[in-house]
C-alpha positions in Angstrom: 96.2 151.2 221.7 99.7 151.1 223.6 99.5 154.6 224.3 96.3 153.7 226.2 97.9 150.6 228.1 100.5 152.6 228.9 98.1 155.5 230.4 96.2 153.0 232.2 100.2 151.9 233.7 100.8 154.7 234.5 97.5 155.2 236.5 97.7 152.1 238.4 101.3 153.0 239.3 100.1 156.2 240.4 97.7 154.8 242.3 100.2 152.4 244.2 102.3 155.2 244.8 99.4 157.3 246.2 98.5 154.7 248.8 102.2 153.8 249.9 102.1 157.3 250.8 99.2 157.6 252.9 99.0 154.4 254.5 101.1 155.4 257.3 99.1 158.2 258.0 95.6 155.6 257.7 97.4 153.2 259.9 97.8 155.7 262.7 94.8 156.7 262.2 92.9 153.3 262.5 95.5 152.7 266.0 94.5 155.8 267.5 90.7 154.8 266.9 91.4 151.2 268.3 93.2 152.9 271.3 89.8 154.8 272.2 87.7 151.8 271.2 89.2 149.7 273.7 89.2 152.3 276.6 85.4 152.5 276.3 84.1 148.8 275.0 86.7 146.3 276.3 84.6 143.5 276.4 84.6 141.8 272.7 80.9 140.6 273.1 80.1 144.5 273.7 82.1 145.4 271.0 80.2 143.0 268.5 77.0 144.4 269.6 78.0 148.1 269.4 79.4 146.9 266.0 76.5 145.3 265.0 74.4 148.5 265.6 77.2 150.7 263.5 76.7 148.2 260.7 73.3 148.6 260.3 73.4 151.8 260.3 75.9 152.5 257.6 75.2 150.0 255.7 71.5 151.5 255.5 73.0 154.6 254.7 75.7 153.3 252.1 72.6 151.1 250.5 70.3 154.6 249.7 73.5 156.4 248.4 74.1 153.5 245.9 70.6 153.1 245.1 70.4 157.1 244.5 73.9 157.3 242.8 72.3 154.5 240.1 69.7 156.7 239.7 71.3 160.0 239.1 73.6 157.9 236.8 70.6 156.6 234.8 69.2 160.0 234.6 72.8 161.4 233.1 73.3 158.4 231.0 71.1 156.0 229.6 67.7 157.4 230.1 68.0 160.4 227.8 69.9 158.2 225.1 66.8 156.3 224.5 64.9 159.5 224.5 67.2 160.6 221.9 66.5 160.9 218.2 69.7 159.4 217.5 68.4 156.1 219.8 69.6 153.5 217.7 73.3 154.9 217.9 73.0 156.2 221.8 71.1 153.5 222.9 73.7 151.2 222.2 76.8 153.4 222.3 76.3 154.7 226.3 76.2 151.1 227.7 79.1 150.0 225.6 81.2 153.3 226.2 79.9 152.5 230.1 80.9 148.6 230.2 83.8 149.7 228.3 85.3 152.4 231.3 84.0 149.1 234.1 86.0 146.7 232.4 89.3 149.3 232.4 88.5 150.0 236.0 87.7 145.9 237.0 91.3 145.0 235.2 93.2 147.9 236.4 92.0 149.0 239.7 90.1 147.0 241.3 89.4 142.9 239.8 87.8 141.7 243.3 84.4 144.1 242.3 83.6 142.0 239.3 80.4 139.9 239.2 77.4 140.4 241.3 79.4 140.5 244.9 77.5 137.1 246.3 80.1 134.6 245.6 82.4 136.9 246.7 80.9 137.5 250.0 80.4 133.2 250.4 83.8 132.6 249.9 84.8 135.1 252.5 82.0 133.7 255.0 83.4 130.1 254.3 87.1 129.9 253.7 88.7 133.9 254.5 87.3 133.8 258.3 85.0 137.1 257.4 88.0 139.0 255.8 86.6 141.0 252.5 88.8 143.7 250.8 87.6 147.1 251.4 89.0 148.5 248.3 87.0 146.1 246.4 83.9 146.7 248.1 84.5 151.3 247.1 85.4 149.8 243.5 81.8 147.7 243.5 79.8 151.1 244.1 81.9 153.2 241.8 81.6 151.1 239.2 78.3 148.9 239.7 76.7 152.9 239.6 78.7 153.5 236.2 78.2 150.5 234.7 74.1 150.0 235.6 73.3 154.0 235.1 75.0 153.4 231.9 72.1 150.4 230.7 73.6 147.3 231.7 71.3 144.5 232.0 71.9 143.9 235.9 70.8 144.7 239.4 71.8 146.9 242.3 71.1 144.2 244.9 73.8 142.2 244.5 76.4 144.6 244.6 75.1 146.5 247.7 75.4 142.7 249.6 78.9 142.8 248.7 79.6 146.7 249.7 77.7 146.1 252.8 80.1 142.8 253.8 82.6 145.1 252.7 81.6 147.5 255.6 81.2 144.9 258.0 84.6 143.4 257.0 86.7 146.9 257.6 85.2 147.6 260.9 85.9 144.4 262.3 89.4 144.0 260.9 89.6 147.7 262.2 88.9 146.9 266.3 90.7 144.3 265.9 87.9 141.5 266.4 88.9 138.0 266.4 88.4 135.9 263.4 85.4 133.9 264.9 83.7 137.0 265.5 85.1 139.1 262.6 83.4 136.1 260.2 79.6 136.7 262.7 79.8 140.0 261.3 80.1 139.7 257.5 76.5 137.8 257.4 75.4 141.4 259.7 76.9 143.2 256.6 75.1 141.1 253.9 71.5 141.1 255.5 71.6 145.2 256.5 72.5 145.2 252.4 69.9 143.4 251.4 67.3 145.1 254.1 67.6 148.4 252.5 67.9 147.2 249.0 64.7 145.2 248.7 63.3 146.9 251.7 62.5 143.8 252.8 64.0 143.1 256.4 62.3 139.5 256.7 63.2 138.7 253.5 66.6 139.7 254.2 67.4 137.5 257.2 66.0 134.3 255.7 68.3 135.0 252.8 71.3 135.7 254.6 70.7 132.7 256.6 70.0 130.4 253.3 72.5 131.6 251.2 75.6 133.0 253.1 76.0 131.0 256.2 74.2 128.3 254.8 71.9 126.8 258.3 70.4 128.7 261.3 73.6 129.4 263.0 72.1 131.0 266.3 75.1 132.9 267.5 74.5 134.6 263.8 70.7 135.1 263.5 70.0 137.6 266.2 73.2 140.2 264.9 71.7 140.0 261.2 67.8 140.7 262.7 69.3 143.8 264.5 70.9 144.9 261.5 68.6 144.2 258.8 65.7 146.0 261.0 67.8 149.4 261.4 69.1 148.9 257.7 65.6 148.8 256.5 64.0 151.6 258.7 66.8 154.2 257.7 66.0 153.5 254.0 62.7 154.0 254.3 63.0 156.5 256.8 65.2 158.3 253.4 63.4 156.6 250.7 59.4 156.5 252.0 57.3 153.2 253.6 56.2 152.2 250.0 57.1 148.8 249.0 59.6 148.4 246.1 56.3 147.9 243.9 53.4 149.4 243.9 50.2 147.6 243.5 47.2 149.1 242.7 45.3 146.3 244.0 45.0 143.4 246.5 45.7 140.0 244.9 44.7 136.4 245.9 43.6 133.6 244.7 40.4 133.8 243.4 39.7 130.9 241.1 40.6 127.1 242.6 41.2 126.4 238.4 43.5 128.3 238.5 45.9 126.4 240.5 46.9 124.2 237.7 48.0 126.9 236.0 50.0 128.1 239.1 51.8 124.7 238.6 52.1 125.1 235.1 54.3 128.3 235.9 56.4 126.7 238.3 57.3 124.3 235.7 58.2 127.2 232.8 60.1 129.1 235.7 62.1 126.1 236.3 63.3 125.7 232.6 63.5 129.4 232.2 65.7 129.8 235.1 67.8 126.8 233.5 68.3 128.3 230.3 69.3 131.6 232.3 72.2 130.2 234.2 73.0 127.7 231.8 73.5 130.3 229.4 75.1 132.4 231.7 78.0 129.8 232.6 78.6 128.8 229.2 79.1 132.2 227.6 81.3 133.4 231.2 83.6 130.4 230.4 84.0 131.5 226.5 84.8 135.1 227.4 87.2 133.6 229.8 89.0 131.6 227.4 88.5 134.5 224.4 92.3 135.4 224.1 91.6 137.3 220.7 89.8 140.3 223.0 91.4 141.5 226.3 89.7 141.5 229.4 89.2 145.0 229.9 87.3 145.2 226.4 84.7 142.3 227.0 82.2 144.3 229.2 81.8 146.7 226.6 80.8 144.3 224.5 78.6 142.7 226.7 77.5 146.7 226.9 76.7 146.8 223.7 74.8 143.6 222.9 72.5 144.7 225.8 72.0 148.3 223.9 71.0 146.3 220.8 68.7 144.3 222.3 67.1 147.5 224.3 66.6 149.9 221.1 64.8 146.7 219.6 62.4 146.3 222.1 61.5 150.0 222.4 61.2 149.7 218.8 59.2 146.4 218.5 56.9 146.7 221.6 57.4 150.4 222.8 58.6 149.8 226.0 61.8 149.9 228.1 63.2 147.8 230.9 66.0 146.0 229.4 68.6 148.4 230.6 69.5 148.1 234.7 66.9 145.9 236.8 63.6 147.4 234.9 61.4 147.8 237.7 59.3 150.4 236.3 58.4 148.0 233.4 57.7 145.6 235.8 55.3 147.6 237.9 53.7 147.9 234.8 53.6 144.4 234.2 52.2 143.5 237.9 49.3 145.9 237.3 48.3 143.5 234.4 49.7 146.5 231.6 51.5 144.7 229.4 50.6 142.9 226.0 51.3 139.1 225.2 54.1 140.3 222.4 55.4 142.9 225.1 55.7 140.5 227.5 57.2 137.6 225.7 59.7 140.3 223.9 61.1 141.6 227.3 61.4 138.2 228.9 63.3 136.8 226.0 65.5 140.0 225.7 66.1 140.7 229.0 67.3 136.9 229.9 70.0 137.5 226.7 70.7 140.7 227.5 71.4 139.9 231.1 73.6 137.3 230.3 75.9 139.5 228.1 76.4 142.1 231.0 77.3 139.7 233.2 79.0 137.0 231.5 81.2 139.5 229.9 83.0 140.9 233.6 80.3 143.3 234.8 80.0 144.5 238.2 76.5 144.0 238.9 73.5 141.1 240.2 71.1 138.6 238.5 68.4 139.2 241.2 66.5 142.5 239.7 67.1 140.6 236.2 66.0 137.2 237.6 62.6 138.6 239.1 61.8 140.6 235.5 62.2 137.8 233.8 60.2 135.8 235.9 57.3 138.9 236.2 56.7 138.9 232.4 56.8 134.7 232.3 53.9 134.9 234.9 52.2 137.4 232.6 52.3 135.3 229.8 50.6 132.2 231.5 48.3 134.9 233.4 47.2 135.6 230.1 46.8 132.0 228.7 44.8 131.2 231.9 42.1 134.4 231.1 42.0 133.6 227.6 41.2 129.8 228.5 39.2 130.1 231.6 37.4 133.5 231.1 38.9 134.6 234.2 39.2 138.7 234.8 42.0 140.5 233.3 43.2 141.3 237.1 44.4 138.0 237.3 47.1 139.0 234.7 48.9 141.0 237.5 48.8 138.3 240.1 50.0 135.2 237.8 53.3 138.1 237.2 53.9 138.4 240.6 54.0 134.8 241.2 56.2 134.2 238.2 58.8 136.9 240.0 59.2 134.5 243.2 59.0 131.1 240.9 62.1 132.3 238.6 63.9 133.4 241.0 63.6 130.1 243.3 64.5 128.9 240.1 67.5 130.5 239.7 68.7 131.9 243.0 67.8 128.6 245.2 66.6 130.3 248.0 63.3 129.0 248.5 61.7 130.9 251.8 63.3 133.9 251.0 61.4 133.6 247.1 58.2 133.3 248.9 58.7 136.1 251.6 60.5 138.3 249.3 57.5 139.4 246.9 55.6 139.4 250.1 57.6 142.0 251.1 58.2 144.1 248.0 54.8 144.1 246.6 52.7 144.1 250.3 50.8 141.8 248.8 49.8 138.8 251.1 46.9 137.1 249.0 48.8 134.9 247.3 50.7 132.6 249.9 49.1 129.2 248.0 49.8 130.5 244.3 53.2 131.3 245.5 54.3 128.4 247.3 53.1 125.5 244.5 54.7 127.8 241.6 57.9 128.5 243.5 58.5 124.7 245.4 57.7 123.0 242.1 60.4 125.4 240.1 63.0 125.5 243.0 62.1 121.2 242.6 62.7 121.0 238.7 65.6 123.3 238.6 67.4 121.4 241.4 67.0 118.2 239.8 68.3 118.9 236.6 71.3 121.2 238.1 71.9 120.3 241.9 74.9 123.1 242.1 72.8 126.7 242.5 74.1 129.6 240.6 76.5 131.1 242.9 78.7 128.3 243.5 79.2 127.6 240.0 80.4 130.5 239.3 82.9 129.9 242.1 83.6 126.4 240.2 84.4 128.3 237.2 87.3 129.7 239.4 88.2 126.4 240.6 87.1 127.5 244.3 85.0 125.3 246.2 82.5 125.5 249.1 83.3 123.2 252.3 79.2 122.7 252.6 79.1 121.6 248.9 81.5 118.6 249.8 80.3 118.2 254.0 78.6 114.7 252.6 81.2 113.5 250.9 83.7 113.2 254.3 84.4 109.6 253.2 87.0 111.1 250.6 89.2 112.7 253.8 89.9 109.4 254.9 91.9 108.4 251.8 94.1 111.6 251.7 97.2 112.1 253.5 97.9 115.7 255.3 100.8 115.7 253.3 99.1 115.7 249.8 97.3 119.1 250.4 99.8 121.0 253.2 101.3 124.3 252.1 105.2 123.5 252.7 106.1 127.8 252.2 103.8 129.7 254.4 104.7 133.1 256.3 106.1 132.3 259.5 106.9 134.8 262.3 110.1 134.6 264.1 109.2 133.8 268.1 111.9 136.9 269.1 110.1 139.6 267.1 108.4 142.5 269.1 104.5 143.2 268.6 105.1 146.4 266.8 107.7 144.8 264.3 105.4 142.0 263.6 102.4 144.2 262.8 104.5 145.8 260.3 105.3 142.7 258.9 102.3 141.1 258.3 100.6 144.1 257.1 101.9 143.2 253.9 100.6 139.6 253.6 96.8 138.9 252.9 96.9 136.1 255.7 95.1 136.1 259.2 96.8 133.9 261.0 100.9 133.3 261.5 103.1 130.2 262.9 105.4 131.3 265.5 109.0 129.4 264.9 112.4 129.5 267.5 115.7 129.1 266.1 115.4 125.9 265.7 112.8 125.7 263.0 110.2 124.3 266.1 106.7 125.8 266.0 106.3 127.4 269.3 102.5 129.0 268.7 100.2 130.8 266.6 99.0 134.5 266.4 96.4 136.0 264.4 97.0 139.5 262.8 93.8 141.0 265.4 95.8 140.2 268.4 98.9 141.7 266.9 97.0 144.8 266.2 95.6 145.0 269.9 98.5 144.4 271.8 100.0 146.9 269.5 96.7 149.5 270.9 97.0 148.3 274.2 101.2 148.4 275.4 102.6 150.1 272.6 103.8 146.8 270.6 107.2 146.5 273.1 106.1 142.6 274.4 107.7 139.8 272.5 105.3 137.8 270.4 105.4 134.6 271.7 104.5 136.3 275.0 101.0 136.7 273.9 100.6 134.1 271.2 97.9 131.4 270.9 99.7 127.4 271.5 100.5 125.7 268.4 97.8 123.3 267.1 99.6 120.7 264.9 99.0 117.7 262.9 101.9 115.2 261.4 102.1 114.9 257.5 100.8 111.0 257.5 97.4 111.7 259.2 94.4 111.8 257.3 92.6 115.2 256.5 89.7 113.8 258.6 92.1 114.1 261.5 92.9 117.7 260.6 89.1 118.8 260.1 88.7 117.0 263.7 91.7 118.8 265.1 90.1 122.4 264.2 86.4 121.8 264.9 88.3 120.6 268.9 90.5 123.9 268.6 87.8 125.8 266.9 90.8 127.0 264.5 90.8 127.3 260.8 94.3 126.3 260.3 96.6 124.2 261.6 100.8 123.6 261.9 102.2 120.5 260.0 104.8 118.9 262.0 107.6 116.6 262.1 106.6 113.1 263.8 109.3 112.5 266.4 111.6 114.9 265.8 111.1 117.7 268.2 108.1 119.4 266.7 109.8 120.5 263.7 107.8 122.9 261.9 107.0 121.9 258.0 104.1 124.1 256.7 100.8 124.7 258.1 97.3 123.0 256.5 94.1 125.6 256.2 90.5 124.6 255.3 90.3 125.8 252.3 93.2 123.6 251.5 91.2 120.9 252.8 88.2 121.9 250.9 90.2 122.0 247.9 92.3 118.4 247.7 88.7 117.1 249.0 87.0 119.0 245.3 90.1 117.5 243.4 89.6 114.2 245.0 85.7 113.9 243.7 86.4 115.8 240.7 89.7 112.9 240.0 86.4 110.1 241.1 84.0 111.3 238.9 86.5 111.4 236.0 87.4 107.9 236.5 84.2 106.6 236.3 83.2 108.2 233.2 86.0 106.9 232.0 85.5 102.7 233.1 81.6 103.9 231.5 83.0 104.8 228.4 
């Protein structure tokens, strides 16, 4: 076991080394492209555009390879293990030995790729002004290929959301946009991802706009349209025009009785989606405080549990489609294939198996899961409702599709993008009425008896909070001081540093922005590591920073953070300079929203504490 930690030291080490060495050589690389970037688009609008066009089209192109590179993995991996007469040892073995090599790689190489890539991509949209690690988004296609072609219970879409942002992230950082635009293009990145996943490009927008930006920001909306349209006609222009599923028939609503048992669904896919994420939160948090396992280990175990429970259904029910986001199960399901037992089997096994992939550290999304699930839960009441009413077995098939859209409302909290989605996967557009009761009434439930959605409960779990989650609760800013949530330590720039020497600096530090001080400890400005990076393109880096830097937007340590948040929505600036009242501008630390954001989330948490307490 310490020969193996001291392998995978030695790797990491290596890897360090490897990039120390040719990081000089990608930093040139990236200036020379800047240089010819700005000689043809100088214009920053035009570069967004141009941008935006680029985007769609890698991303549509980085979305097939994934999809293709999960497929060829599946057809290495797990598929012939459960063809195999040794099943019952292969079927579980390859998604441990798999979840096993993605848990080495997530603690070793690359910890920003773990989870389904959503949250990841939310937090960067709301607090890191559009900056997402490329490394991380190359570690979530490595290993979310690995560690679904190997039988995890998880989807590919999330993951390509996050890869896609990813993309959109490294261009923008790389022509140097500013941070209002560089932040416009990370929702580009997300919809072209989900586009070519789902091929849905409709779907994809509403989404985006639901659950990344989080309202209809219009200087957004028309850069994710253009890119979720190209996204989605390269894929199919790779992948065919067929919808994700094919239905061998045109559903509607056929039957006015029938409606109550729509209704009825919507009210099972509520508590079914509860039990999913519920479950899922609670066994995350006790892997993460499971000291008695390392981290590294834990998805292999959530690797195996998933095998277990795939070799039983095969073995209980003949059929597959616990292992990766089962949509070939599911097809089978929406064309009204499937047994009661098959169906309840699958949709019980797949919402544990799920659960242990991802609560355990995978690298890979709830949304293929979430719409299985909720495919063999409609199947079930389709049944009930032919058995009871006499109805025709085609309504099986119809009441599964519905179910999809209801579960995941349930669980993702994306309500127009549940209804449009199936619309656009299946190219079924009968069942509008069926589809909006079922998916309002579970989106309803679930809300009421958990009002935080999925994603940003995870991000709870990592004591991160979203500034929209808080944005009615402004009241608490007026009771807390800027001097209670400041950072007193930040990176600071000295005022006589030259362009090129500043570049070099702050290529070192994960931050976007930097306080200009003079000898005399007095903030003098602000500069942000994209205008540092195109003055350096433009003159060579010789000017003196505080020659081209922004002025200095400050606040004084005994205003209220309600001052602060009013102080950057005027400056249209994320962060500000703390300063020293009446003594010359003396610079003390700078405040940032997510700091904001953060003492506000303490503040409620410290409220609601209290007054369970004075109840008790």
């Amino acid at each position: 076991m310490l020969q193996g930690l001291g392998f995978l030291g030695r790797l990491n080490g290596k890897r360090k080394k490897y990039w120390r060495l040719y990081r000089p050589r990608w930093r040139a690389a990236k200036l020379a492209l800047l240089r010819f970037f700005n000689r043809f688009i100088p214009n920053e609008s035009q570069r967004v555009f141009f941008l935006t066009l680029v985007i769609g089209a890698v991303c549509g192109l980085t979305a097939v390879a994934f999809h293709l590179a999960i497929t060829e993995a599946e057809g290495l991996l797990i598929n012939p293990s459960l063809a195999s007469p040794y099943i019952i040892w292969l079927g579980i073995l390859t998604p441990a030995v798999g979840g096993l090599l993605a848990g080495i790689m997530l603690t070793f190489l690359v910890p920003g790729a773990r989870g389904s890539g959503i949250p990841q991509v939310k937090v960067a949209y709301a607090i890191k002004g559009g900056r997402l690690p490329f490394r991380d988004a190359i570690g979530k296609f490595v290993i979310g290929a690995l560690q679904i072609g190997s039988g995890a219970s998880l989807g590919r879409e999330g993951p390509t959301v996050h890869i896609c942002a990813g993309i959109a992230s490294a261009l923008g950082r790389t022509f140097a946009l500013s941070q209002k635009n560089l932040k416009r293009l990370l929702p580009v990145g997300a919809a072209a991802g989900i586009a070519a996943a789902f091929n849905a490009p409709i779907a994809a927008v509403t989404f985006t706009i639901e659950e990344v930006v989080g309202d209809l920001d219009q200087t957004v909306l028309s850069g994710v349209i253009v890119a979720a349209a190209i996204a989605a006609a390269i894929e199919r222009s790779i992948l065919g025009e067929h919808p994700v599923f094919s239905i061998t028939q045109i559903y509607g609503l056929h039957h006015a009785s029938s409606l109550l048992f729509y209704a009825a669904l919507g009210i099972a896919a509520a508590f079914v989606s509860l039990c999913f994420t519920d479950s899922l939160l609670k066994l995350r948090r006790w892997f993460q405080m499971l000291k008695a396992v390392p981290v590294w280990i834990q998805p292999g175990i959530g690797g195996a549990a998933t095998g277990a429970f795939a070799v039983a259904a095969i073995y209980l029910v003949k059929a597959g489609g616990i292992n990766g986001g089962g949509y070939d199960t599911l097809s089978v399901a929406l064309s009204g294939g499937l047994a009661f037992k098959a169906m309840a089997v699958l949709c019980i096994f797949k919402l544990i198996a799920t659960v242990f992939s991802y609560s355990s550290g995978g690298a890979g999304g709830i949304f293929a899961p979430a719409l299985f699930i909720g495919g063999m839960l409609g199947g079930i009441v389709g049944l009930i409702d032919v058995n009871l009413m006499g109805h025709a077995n085609t309504e099986i098939g119809a009441f599964a599709l519905v179910g999809m859209g209801a579960v995941f409302a349930g669980t993702i909290r994306a309500p127009i993008t549940s209804v449009l989605i199936i619309f656009e996967m299946t190219g079924s557009y009968g069942l509008i009425l069926p589809l909006m009761i079922s998916n309002m009434t579970a989106y309803a439930i679930a809300r009421r008896f958990r009002p935080v959605p999925i994603y940003e409960a995870l991000l709870e779990q990592q004591d991160i909070y979203l500034p929209h989650r808080t944005k009615g609760l402004g009241h608490a800013l007026e009771h807390i001081n800027v001097h209670d949530a400041f950072r007193s330590n930040p990176i600071v720039l000295d005022s006589d540093l030259t362009v090129a020497k500043a570049v070099e600096y702050v290529q070192n530090h994960e931050f976007t922005t930097f306080p200009l001080v003079d000898n005399a400890d007095r903030c003098i400005g602000m500069i942000t590591e994209m205008r540092l990076r195109r003055s350096l393109a433009d003159d060579g880096g010789s000017r003196l920073i505080r020659e081209i830097a922004d002025n200095c937007h400050a606040v004084y340590p005994d205003q209220p953070l309600s001052r602060a948040v009013t102080r950057m929505n005027h400056a249209r600036v994320r962060q500000l300079a703390v300063i020293e009242r009446g003594n010359d501008r003396k610079f003390l630390g700078i405040i940032t929203m997510s700091d904001i954001v953060r003492a506000q989330a303490e503040a409620i948490e410290d409220k609601d504490l209290s007054y369970v307490s004075s109840s008790a």
